[in-house]
C-alpha positions, 0 to 999 in steps of 0.5 A: 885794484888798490887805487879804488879801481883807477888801475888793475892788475893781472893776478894769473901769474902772481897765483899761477896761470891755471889755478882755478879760484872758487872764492876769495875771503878778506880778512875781517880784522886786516884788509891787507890779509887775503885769502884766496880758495883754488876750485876742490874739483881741480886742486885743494889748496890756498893762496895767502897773501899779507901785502893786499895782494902784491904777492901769494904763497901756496899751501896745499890742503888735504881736505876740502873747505866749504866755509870759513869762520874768522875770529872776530878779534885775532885777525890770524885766527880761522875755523874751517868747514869741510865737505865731510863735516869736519871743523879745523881750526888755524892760528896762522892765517890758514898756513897750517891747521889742527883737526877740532872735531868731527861731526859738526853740524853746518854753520852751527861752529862759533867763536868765544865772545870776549868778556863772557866766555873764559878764555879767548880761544873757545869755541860753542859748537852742535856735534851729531850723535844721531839721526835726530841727537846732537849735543851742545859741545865747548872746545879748546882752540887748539887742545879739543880733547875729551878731558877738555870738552865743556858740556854747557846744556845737561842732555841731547838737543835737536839738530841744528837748534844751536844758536850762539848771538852775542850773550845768548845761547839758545837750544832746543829739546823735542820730546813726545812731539813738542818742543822746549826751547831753552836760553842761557844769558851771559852763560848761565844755565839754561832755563825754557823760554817762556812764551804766553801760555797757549803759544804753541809754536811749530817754529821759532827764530831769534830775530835780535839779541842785542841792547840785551834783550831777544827778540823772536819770531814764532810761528804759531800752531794757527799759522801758516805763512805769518809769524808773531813777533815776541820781545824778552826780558834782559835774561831772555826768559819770559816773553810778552807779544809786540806784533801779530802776522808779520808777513815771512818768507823763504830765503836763497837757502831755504831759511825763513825771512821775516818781514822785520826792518831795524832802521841804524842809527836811531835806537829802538826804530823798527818797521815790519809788514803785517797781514791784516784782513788778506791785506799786508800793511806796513808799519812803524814802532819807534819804542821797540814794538810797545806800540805801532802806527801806519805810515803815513802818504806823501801828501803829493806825487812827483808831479805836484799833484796831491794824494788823497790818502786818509789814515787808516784806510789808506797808507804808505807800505814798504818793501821791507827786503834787504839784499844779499848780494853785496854789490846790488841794492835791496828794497829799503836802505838806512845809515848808522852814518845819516840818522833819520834819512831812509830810502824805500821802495813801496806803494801807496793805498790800501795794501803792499803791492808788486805793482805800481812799485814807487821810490820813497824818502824820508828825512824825519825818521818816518814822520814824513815821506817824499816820493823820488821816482815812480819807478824801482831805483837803486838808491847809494849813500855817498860821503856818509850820507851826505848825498845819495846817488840813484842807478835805474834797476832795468833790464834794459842798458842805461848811461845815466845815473842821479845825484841828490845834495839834499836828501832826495829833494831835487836830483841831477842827471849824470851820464857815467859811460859814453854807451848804454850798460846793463848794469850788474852792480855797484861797488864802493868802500864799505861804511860809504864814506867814499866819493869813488864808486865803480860800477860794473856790467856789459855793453851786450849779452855777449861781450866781457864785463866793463868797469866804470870809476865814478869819481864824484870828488870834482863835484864836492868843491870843499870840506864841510864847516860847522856852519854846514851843519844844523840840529835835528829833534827826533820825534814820533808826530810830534812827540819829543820823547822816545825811549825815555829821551829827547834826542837831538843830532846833528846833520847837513844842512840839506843843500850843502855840496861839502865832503864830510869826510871819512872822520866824520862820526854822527854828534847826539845829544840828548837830555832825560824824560819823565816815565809815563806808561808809554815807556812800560809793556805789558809784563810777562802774563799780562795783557793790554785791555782796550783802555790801555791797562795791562790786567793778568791773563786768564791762564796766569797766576801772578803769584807764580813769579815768585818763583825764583823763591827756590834758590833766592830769598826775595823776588821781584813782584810784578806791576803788570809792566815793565821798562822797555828795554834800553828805554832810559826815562828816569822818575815820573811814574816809575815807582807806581810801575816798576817791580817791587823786590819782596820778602820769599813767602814760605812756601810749601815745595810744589812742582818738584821735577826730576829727570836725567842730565840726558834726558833718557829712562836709561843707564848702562850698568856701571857707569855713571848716572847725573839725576837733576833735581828742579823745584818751581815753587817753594822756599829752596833755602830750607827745602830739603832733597832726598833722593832714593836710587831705588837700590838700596842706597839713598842721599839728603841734601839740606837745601835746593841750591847744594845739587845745582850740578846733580846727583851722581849715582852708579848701578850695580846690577841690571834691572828697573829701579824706582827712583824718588826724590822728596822735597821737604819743608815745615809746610809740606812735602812734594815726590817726584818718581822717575823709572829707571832701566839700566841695562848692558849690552846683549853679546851672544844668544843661544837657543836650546832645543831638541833635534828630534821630537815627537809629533802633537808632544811638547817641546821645551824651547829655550834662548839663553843670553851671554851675560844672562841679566842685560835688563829688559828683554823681548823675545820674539818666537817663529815656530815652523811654518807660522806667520805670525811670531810668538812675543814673551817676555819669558826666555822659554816656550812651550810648543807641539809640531803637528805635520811630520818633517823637517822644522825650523825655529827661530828666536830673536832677542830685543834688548835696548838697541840690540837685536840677534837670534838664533836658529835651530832645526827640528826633526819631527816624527810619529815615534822615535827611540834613543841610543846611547853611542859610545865612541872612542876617546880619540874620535876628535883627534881626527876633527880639522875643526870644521863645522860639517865634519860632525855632520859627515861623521853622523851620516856614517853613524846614521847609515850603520843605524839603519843597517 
């Protein structure tokens, strides 16, 4: 349908009568283009259209599409994911495509963002080396060669740890059991994020990157189904906690769900649910989580009656779950398009409960709430928000829907279908600036779907005037002031029944406010005392934020506070909280790290090595870097900032060299020593050992390696009948076979990842004599190169022997 479901159209003959369709993708950029996927079990192919639908060409494909990622901007411009872990990509709409990569971890593929990245066509993806190594890879759009491959993060990262959302790129490092999580900003280099001290987390997801700066969910090593909510500083660094135990939960496809609600519309409004005592509460932050409240009741039911309900024993507590279904409502729902109006399913008292499950509104942004209905609805935003339609959520078959002109206040009853629907969804434009909405179920278990257009135009009887209109503050109980402005809107006066009309765009106003300490948090390492105050934490040391001294000459030196962020007070108390910029100290090097770009202790002989030097503290600028490679050869450097991009050395013989390097200033020095074993690959082994010996006497037994030096080597030893094997470090054993017999040795040699062996036969006797067997020169003429035929031709010489 092209006419808001007035008419269909049949689409069997259009895409073929017995092509099975498996999904249907609508191009972000151009909703004229459509894509449509035929079922991989029956045929892989695609049917494109780029007339809404009118007509499809198909195009076969030879692999199979699992998900497809369009280019934010280029409306032609499609990457692919493929059952067999392969990424595509095409320039046209899907009519032809070009192999990216190969092992590329799911949903971990994204596209360039303009203004960051340096060309349109890049894309960030995680490729697998291993069960448990990935690396962080940048590709050409249509030219992914080596030569072209970027390497943003120096080393391995964790499986499916990249995250790429808008300037931030996160990554993860395990080692040892713990996990470094690493950020770059606007795509820097990377730098650890830096959480309070003794947060040692077992998880952690990025909730939100946007207004320039993260916020993130951590779990915690004490917590089991909570999650602490951490904000960052603009550069994503350092952290500083905004509320403890949000309640989480698993999603459809086992990721974690954090009870966290960003109302649209009104920057810097969050709500979450916290578990306090066993009890899950809800609550409210309109300055980005510097400080939270609980909601406060309605202060009368739907019936008139009052609540008595007293803060903070008694309060009002929200589902805060969004629905991933786009043709169904989920729990709570807000409007870029009607600030300040929020619909949530809930209850009132002293905890959340599933039970005695009411609907609420506000009008106010959270000042004040209403309850609609006493049972779970589902509540739609009409004409921008400008009215909002209630369908009952029920199993059971309904004819009647709700209409409201004036935020939830007073509601009509329509009937939309002649005989009860089980209702399966709703659909309507997207960004609700429609009057035509479709709803679609079944009249029984058993009967096909029906649709039902709702045209709600006939009940708007003209379009809206300015004097339809009135201004709204926005305030916290009172308190105009929010995130540094007094913000003013404009909305519909509530019982206006006008269309404001797909060009209508929400008008603000707002004019500036003094700083006070309600605009700053708790900088990173401080912490809020019960009088308000935030005083440095007793694992900190404020002088440590001068660590930037290392490659800058002045540094921002901490009040304890900062600006939350995207908060635009001006003034007031700004200079008293601000940072200050301050004059390097001179500083002796200290903390002086230095590891390999692949975070590993070993090389392969001959090829490259990257050292990557770090200094936390000190004046970099006049800290000089020597670093000996341990062979023989070393490097200086007259500064910190001249080997940002690391030192590159190549081994030219096997063994464990004993890297250092040196920071060195007028104040003092600082070593760092790092051991490295450079290896090559282990080819052949061959074990050297007699044929026959004599019983209870020594026997020499030696393994030789192909090439002889391959670095550090552990040979393993199983002699005769032995259960346990005999482990050396030395290519050669020294042993004596007691019992008479046949005996058999066997060595195995570990180098690095490589492990073979070899195997011999003993003859062990009391006594034995050797003869030396002359034979003719032309003996081996007659040899086929096969094995057993030595072992034919000395049963021959055996037998004369013993004759």
């Amino acid at each position: 349908s092209t006419d808001y479901g007035a008419t269909y159209q049949k689409l069997n003959d259009k895409v073929g009568a017995k092509t099975i369709l498996s999904y249907l993708y609508v191009s972000p950029n151009n909703k004229r283009k459509i894509m449509l996927l035929t079922d991989p079990e029956v045929e892989s192919s695609l049917l494109i259209s780029s007339d809404e639908g009118a007509t499809y060409q198909k195009y076969r494909l030879n692999f199979y599409i699992l998900s497809l990622l369009f280019h934010p901007e280029q409306e032609d411009w499609i990457l692919a994911y493929s059952h067999d872990q392969k990424l595509y990509s095409s320039v046209e709409f899907g009519r032809r495509w070009q192999l990216v990569h190969e092992r590329v971890a799911p949903n971990r593929f994204y596209w360039s963002k303009m203004g960051l990245d340096k060309e349109p066509g890049l894309i960030h993806l995680e490729t697998s080396i291993s069960e448990g190594q990935a690396l962080y890879v940048t590709c050409k759009l249509q030219n992914c060669t080596d030569a072209n491959k970027g390497k943003p993060f120096p080393g391995y990262i964790d499986p499916n740890s990249l995250v790429v959302q808008d300037e931030y790129v996160f990554v993860q490092v395990s080692t040892a059991g713990r996990t470094i999580y690493y950020v770059s900003a606007k795509r820097d280099i990377f730098t650890p994020m830096k959480l309070p001290k003794y947060t040692l987390p077992q998880d952690l997801h990025v909730i939100s990157t946007d207004e320039n700066r993260v916020v993130a969910a951590v779990q915690e090593w004490n917590q089991n189904e909570t999650y602490n909510l951490y904000v960052s500083d603009t550069a994503g660094v350092y952290y500083t906690l905004a509320l403890e135990n949000v309640v989480s939960s698993m999603g459809p496809e086992g990721n974690v769900m954090v009870d966290l609600y960003e109302v649209a519309g009104i920057k810097g409004m969050f709500l979450a649910n916290k578990k306090m005592d066993n009890q899950v509460k809800t609550h409210i932050t309109y300055n980005r989580g510097r400080d939270w409240q609980l909601l406060q009741a309605p202060s009368k039911d739907l019936r008139g009656s009052s609540i008595h309900c007293v803060l903070p024993y008694c309060s009002l507590h929200l589902h805060l779950h969004v629905s991933a279904n786009p043709y169904t409502s989920g729990n709570i729902a807000s409007r870029e398009s009607a600030p300040g109006i929020i619909v949530a399913s809930g209850s009132i008292g002293s905890e959340l409960t599933t039970s005695n499950v009411s609907v609420f509104i506000t009008s106010d942004a959270g000042n004040t709430w209403r309850q609609i209905f006493d049972e779970e609805y589902a509540v739609l935003y009409l004409d921008q928000g400008g009215a909002l339609v209630a369908i009952r959520h029920t199993p059971l078959p309904i004819r009647h829907l709700w209409l409201s002109f004036d935020e939830g206040r007073e509601w009509n009853k329509y009937s939309f279908t002649s005989s009860p629907l089980f209702v399966d969804g709703v659909l309507g434009e997207p960004g609700e600036e429609t009057l035509i909405m479709t709803i679609f179920g079944h009249v029984s278990h058993r009967s096909e779907w029906q649709l039902v257009k709702i045209d709600f135009r006939s009940i708007f009887n003209r379009r809206c005037t300015e004097a339809d209109y009135q201004t709204w503050h926005l305030h916290n109980q009172g308190e105009p002031c929010l995130m540094g402005v007094k913000r003013i809107y404009r909305k519909l006066k509530p019982p206006s029944r006008c269309v404001m009309g797909k060009t209508y765009s929400v008008s603000m106003t707002s004019g500036p406010c003094d700083c006070t300490e309600a605009d700053f948090e708790c900088d990173y390492g401080y912490e809020r005392q019960t009088n308000g105050k935030c005083t440095p934490a007793f694992w900190f040391h404020p002088s440590s934020l001068s660590r930037s001294c290392t490659t800058v000459m002045t540094f921002l030196n901490s009040t304890g506070y900062r600006k939350v962020v995207s908060n635009n007070c001006t003034a007031g108390v700004s200079a008293e909280y601000t940072a200050r910029r301050q004059q390097c100290p001179i500083q002796a090097p200290k903390g002086l790290h230095l590891v390999t770009s692949e975070g590993t202790l070993t090389a392969t002989l001959g090829t490259n090595v990257t050292f990557l030097i770090f200094l936390e503290e000190g004046d970099g600028a006049k800290t000089s870097i020597t670093l000996d490679f341990g062979d023989g050869h070393a490097l200086t450097y007259s500064n910190v900032s001249s080997i940002e991009d690391g030192i590159k050395h190549v081994y030219k013989a096997v063994g464990i060299y004993r890297v250092t390097a040196t920071g060195e200033n007028g104040l003092g020095s600082e070593t760092a020593v790092l051991y490295l074993h450079v290896t090559c690959q282990l080819e052949y082994i061959h074990l050297s050992a007699p044929f026959v010996v004599v019983r209870n006497k020594e026997v020499n037994l030696t393994a030789v390696l192909w090439p002889n030096q391959v670095g550090t080597v552990t040979y393993i030893w199983w002699i005769g009948n032995n259960t346990e094997p005999v482990i050396t470090l030395e290519g050669s054993v020294v042993c004596t076979f007691s019992q008479k017999g046949i005996n058999t040795v066997t060595v195995q040699v570990s180098a690095g990842n490589t492990i073979l062996q070899d195997r011999k036969t003993i003859a062990v006797h009391e006594y034995f004599r050797s003869h030396l067997l002359a034979f003719s020169s032309n003996l081996d003429d007659h040899n086929p190169d096969v094995a057993e035929w030595r072992q034919d031709v000395s049963r021959v010489i055996k037998n004369s022997l013993i004759q």
